[in-house]
C-alpha positions as CSV (number, residue, x, y, z in Angstrom):
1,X,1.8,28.7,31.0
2,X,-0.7,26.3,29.6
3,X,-0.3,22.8,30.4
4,X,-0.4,20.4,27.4
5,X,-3.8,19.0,27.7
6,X,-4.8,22.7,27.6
7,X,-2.9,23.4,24.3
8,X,-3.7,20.0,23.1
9,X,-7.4,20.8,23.7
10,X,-7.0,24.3,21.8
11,X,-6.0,22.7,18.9
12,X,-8.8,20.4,18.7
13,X,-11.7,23.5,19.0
14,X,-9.5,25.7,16.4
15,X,-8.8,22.6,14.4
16,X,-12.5,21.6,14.5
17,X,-14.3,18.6,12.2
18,X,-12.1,18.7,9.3
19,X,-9.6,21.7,8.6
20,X,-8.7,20.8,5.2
21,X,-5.3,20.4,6.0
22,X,-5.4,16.8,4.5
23,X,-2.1,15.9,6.2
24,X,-0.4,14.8,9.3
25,X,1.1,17.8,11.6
26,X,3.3,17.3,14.7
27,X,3.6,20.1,17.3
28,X,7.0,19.1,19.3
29,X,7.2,20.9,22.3
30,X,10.5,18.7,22.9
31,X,10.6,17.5,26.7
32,X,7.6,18.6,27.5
33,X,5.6,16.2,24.8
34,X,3.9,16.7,21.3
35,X,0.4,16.9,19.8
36,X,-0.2,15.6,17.1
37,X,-2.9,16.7,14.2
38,X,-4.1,13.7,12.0
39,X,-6.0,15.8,9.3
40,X,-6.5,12.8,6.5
41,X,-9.5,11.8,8.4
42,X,-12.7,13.4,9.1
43,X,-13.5,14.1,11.7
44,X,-9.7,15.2,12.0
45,X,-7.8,13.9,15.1
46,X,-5.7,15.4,17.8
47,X,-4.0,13.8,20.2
48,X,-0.3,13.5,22.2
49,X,0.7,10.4,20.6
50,X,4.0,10.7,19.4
51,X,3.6,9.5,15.5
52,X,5.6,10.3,12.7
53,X,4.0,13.2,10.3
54,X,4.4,15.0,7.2
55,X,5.1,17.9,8.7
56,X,6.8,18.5,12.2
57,X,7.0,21.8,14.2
58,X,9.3,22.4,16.6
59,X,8.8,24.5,19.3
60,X,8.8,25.8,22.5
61,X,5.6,26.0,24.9
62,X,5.9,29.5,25.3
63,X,6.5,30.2,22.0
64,X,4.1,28.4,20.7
65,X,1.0,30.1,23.5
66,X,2.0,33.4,21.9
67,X,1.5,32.5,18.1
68,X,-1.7,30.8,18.8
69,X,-2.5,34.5,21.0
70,X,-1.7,36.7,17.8
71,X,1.6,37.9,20.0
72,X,4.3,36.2,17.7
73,X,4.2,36.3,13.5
74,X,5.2,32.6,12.3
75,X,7.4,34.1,9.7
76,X,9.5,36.2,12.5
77,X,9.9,33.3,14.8
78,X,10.6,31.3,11.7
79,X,13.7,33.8,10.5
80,X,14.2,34.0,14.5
81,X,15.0,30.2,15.0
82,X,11.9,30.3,17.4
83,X,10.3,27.5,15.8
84,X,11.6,25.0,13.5
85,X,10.2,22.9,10.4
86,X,10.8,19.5,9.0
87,X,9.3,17.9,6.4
88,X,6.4,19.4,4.2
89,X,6.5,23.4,4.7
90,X,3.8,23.9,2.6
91,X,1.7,22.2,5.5
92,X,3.2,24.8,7.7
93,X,2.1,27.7,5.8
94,X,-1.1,26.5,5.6
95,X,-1.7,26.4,8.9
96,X,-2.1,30.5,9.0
97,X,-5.5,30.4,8.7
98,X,-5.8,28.0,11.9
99,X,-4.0,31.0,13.7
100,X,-5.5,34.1,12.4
């Protein structure tokens, strides 16, 4: 399993200068920390700082190391209760393209 800084480092190459997300996203990965996407700025930020955001995603490392490998369909682990949203989902659906 990935450690955070690995996943956290991920992000930030898929993620890239600006991915038009124009929001703030939240990966929590409960006790073992968050990363969190601030997309309103260019170049957009990630980082492990654990901030308040539009939308919040919770889920678990595992979980979260097969969706970014093409293994796990956000809609199934959605319906599944493998991941869980707060806030804005329409952040969450846009963030497809990031994984595909």
């Amino acid at each position: 399993m990935a450690t955070l800084q690995e996943i956290t480092d991920g992000l930030r190459a898929r993620i890239g200068e600006d991915c038009g997300l124009d929001a703030t996203l939240k990966f929590d990965f409960e006790d073992d920390g968050v990363v969190f996407v601030d997309a309103t700025t260019v170049p957009n930020v990630v980082s492990n700082e654990d901030k308040d955001a539009d939308c919040t995603i919770t889920i678990t490392q595992e979980n979260f190391e097969a969706l970014a490998a093409g293994e796990l369909d956000p809609t199934t682990a959605f319906m599944m209760g493998k991941l869980k949203i707060a806030g804005n989902m329409g952040i969450a659906m846009k963030l497809q393209s990031l994984f595909s």
